[in-house]
N, C-alpha and C positions, 0 to 999 in steps of 0.2 A: 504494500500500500504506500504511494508517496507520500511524503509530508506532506503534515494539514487536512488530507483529508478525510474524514469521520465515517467511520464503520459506526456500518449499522444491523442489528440483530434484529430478530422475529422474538416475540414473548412471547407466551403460551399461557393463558388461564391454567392454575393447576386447580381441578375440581378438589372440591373437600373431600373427597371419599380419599383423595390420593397424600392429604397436606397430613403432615406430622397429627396425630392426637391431640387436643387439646386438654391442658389439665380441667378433668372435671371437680365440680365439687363435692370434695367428701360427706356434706352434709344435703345433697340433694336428695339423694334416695330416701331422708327423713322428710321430708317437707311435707308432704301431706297425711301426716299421722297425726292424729287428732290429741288435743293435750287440756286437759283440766283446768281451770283458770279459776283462783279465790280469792275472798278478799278480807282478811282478818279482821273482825273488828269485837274486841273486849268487852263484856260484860261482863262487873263483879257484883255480887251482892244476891242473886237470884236462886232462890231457894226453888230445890223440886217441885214442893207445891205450887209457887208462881209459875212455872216452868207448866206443870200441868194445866194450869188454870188459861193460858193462855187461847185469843180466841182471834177469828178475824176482827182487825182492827184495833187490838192490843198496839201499846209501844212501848216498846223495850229501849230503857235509855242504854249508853254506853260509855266508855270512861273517855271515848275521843270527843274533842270539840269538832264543829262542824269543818273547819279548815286543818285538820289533822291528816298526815300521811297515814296509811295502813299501809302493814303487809298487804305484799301480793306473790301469790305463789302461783307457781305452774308444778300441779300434784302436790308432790312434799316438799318442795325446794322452794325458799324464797328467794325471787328475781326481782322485786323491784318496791320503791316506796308510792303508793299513790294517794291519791284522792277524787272522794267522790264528787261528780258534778251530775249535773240535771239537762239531757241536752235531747230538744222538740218530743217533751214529756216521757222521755226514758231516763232510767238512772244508769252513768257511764261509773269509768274512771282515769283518768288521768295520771298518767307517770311522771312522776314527781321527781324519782331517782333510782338509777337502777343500782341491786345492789352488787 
């Protein structure tokens, strides 16, 4: 080739079937198994009899103030701090901090 001037190649789409593996992720084949979600909230003071006595529309106080974090757990494990909020008349909750 003389100086100066530019070779030129042909590129080739390589299909994916042919390109190196791509790392998968180790935690996909979890991803759609279904997981328990709770949300602690304390009550002291509540004797069995209350506890039985209990009826629609009872309320039960509890030791948290309304702007308090709870646990929240997935199963037995606690993952995060929340709190509850009120959002187009359902009761949510909010992650506050995970733990």
């Amino acid at each position: 080739m003389p100086p100066g001037e530019i070779a030129q190649a042909a590129v080739e789409a390589v299909p994916e079937s042919a390109a190196a593996p791509a790392a998968e992720d180790p935690l996909a084949r979890f991803s759609e198994v279904p997981v328990r979600i709770s949300v602690e909230a304390r009550v002291v003071g509540l004797t069995v009899r209350e506890l039985f006595r209990l009826e629609k529309g009872s309320i039960v106080a509890t030791l948290s103030s309304a702007n308090a974090s709870l646990p929240l757990y997935a199963g037995k494990k606690m993952i995060a701090w929340a709190e509850f909020l009120v959002s187009e008349e359902k009761l949510g909750v909010r992650i506050a901090e995970l733990a």
